[in-house]
N, C-alpha and C positions, 0 to 999 in steps of 0.2 A: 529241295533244290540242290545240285548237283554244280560241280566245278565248270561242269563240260559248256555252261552255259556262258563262260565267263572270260575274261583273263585275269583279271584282277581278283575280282568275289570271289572266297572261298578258296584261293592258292598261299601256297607257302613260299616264300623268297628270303634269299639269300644276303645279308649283310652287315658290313663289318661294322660294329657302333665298340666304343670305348676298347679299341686294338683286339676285339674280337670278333671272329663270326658268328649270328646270329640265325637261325632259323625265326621266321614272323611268319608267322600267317595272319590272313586278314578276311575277315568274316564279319558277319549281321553279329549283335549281340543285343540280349531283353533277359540273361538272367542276373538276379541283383548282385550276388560278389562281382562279377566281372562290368557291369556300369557303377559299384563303386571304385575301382580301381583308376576309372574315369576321371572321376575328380583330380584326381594326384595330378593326370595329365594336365588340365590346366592350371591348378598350381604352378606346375612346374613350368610351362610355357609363357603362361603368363607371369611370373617374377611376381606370383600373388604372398609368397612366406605364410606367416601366420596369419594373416587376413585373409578367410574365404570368402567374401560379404561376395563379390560378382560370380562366386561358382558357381555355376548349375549343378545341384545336386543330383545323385543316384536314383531317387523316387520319382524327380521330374522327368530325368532319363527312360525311365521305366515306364511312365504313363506314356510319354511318345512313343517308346518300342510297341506297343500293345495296342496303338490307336492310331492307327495308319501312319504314323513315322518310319524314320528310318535311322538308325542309329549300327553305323562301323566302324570297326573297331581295329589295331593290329596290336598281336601277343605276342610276346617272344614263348614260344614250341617250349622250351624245356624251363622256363622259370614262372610261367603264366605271366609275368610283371604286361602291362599296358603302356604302350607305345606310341601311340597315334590314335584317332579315332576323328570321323566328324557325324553331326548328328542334324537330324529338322524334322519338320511336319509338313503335311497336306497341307496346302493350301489353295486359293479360289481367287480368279478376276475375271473379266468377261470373258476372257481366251480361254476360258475352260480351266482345270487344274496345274497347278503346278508344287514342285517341294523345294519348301522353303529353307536354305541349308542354315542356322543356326551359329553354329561352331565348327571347325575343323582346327584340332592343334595338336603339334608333336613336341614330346616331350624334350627338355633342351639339350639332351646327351645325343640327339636323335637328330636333330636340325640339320640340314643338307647331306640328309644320307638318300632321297627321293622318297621317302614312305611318305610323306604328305602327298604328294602326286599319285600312289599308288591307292594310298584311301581314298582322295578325292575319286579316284577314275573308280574305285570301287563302289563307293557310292552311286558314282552316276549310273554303274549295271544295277543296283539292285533297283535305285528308282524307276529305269527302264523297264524291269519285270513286273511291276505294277503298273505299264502304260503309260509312265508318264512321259513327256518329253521335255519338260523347261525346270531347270532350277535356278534358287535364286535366293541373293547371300548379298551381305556387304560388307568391305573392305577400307582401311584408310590408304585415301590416295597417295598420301606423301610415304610411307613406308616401302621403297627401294624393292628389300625383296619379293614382299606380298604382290607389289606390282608387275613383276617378273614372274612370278608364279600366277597369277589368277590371269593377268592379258597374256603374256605368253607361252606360259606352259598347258594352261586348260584351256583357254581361247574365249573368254568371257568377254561379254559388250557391255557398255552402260553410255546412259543418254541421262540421267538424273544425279545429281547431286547434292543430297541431305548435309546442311548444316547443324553440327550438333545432334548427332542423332539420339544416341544416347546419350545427354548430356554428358554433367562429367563423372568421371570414373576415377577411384582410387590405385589399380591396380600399376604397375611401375611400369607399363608401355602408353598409357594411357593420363597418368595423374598430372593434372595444373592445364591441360590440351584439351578444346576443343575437339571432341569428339564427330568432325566431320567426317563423310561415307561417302563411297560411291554404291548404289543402289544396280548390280551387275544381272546379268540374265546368264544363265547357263543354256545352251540351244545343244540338246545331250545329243543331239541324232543328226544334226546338222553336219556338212560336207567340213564345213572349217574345223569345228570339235572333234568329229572323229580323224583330220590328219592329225591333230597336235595330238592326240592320245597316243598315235601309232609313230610321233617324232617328222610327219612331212613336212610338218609348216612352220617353218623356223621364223622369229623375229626377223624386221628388216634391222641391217646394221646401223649405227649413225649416216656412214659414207651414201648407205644405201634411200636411206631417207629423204636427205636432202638431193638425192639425183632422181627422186620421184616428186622434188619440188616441196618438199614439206619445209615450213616455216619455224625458227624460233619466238616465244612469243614471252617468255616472263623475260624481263629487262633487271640490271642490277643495278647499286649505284655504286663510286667509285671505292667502296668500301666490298664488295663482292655480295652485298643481301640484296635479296630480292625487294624490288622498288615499284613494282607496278608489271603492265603487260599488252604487248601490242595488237592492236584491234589490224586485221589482215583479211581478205579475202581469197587466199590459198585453199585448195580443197585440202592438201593436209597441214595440221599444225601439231606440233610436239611442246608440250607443257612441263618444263623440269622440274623434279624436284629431287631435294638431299639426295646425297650417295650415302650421307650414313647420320639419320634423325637423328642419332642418341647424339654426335657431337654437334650439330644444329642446337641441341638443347642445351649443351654444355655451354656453347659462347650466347644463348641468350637470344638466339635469331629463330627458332624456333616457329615460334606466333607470326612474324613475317610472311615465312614461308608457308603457313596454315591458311594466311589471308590472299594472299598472293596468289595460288592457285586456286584459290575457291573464286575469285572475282575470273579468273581467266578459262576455270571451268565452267560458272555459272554461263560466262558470257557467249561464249561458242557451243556448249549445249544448245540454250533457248536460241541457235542459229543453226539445227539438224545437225551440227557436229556430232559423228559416235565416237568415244574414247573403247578402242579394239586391239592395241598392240603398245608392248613397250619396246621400247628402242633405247640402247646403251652402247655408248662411243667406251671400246677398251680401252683408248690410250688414256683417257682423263678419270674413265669412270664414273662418266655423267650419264642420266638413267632420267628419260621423258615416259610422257605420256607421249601416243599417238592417235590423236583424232584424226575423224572423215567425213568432210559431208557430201556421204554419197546412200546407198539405200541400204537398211538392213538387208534384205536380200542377196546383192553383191556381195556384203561382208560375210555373210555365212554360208558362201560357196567356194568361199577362199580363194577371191579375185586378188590378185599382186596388186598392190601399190605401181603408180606408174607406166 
């Protein structure tokens, strides 16, 4: 396989991490030093320290490279050191095939330099050269960036939401918290995923939101946490959560907010709602979910709101 096929698979880019530039490139990987190097990366992203208990190891890594998985990776060109990578397997539902994304994580010197966007979009080519067209990963809803990243930047939908998925977890993003998900679909070939790859299809704004009629629906009480959430019949509703978990978790409101959108998720789901975009008001720094219920089809033609 050749770069020619690609944009992302198989190129070298440019970027500056820790007041230097970098050459990355970003490629398939199945030999074992470089899927050991791997691990480090979640380490590192994950704030695992000395506890690897949730690592996926190197030899697991290895079995998926060699048995229809997919596993990418990005290196820095002149140090070899591992940067980024997300990895998954084949898998099966009535619809035929699809790959199941696993992991995606960059290491934390690396965080908002885009090489997360660059492996994901690489990913999706090479899954593409094996025919496939849907992938599919999950995410926690309440985590701000993630939510920016998987609805907005990659253009993922989801209609399901698993409570506790993996139970609970040790690892310092994860520990004492329910472990809820959103259960996303990747649609690699669809109209809407390939603008956001290419940067057409920008989130709507807050202003832009509410002048397509979408609704606020988690309500506070007169202390600022989340108290509950309004049952509406608006075709769109926006579901907030934290601008920044880690201090959610510090005053203790945390678990509110875990509860709170899972009752306002579950509830507008089981009523055709898809959750397909985030939306964030700059002035305040408030960061929704944006449900639709309107047809998957629509939403993967990258029909405007409104």
């Amino acid at each position: 396989m050749t770069s020619a096929c690609c944009e992302f698979l198989g190129r070298v880019f440019a970027r500056e991490l820790g007041g230097r530039l970098r050459r990355i490139e970003v490629r398939e990987v199945s030999d074992p030093n470089d899927l050991r190097k791997l691990v480090d990366v979640q380490v590192s992203a994950w704030g695992m320290g000395s506890d690897r208990t949730e690592a996926v190891p190197s030899h697991v890594l290895k079995a998926a490279s060699d048995n229809s998985g997919v596993v990418v990776a990005a290196f820095d060109v002149d140090t070899g050191e591992a940067l980024a990578f997300a990895w998954g397997f084949l898998a099966k539902d009535d619809e035929g095939p699809y790959h199941y994304s696993h992991q995606s994580a960059v290491v934390e010197g690396a965080k908002g330099s885009g090489l997360g966007f660059i492996v994901k979009q690489a990913q999706r080519e090479a899954v593409m050269l094996r025919g496939i067209r849907r992938m599919r990963w999950t995410f926690d809803p309440l985590q701000a960036l993630n939510t920016r990243f998987n609805l907005g930047k990659l253009g993922v939908v989801s209609w399901e939401y698993a409570i506790n998925y993996y139970g609970y977890m040790e690892d310092s993003l994860n520990r004492g918290l329910r472990t809820d998900r959103l259960k996303v679909w990747w649609f690699l070939d669809s109209e809407r995923v390939r603008r956001k790859a290419r940067g057409e299809l920008r989130s709507p704004d807050y202003g832009r939101a509410l002048e397509a009629g979408a609704e606020e629906v988690i309500v506070f009480d007169d202390r600022g946490r989340p108290s509950g959430f309004r049952r509406v019949d608006s075709d769109l509703v926006m579901i907030e959560i934290p601008k920044n978990l880690g201090e959610e978790r510090a005053k203790g409101t945390v678990t509110l907010w875990r509860e709170r959108v899972a009752e306002a998720m579950i509830h507008y789901m089981s009523r055709g709602y898809i959750d397909f975009e985030a939306v964030s008001d700059e002035e305040s720094g408030r960061v929704f979910h944006l449900l639709w219920r309107n047809s998957l089809e629509e939403i993967l033609r990258g029909t405007p709101i409104g």
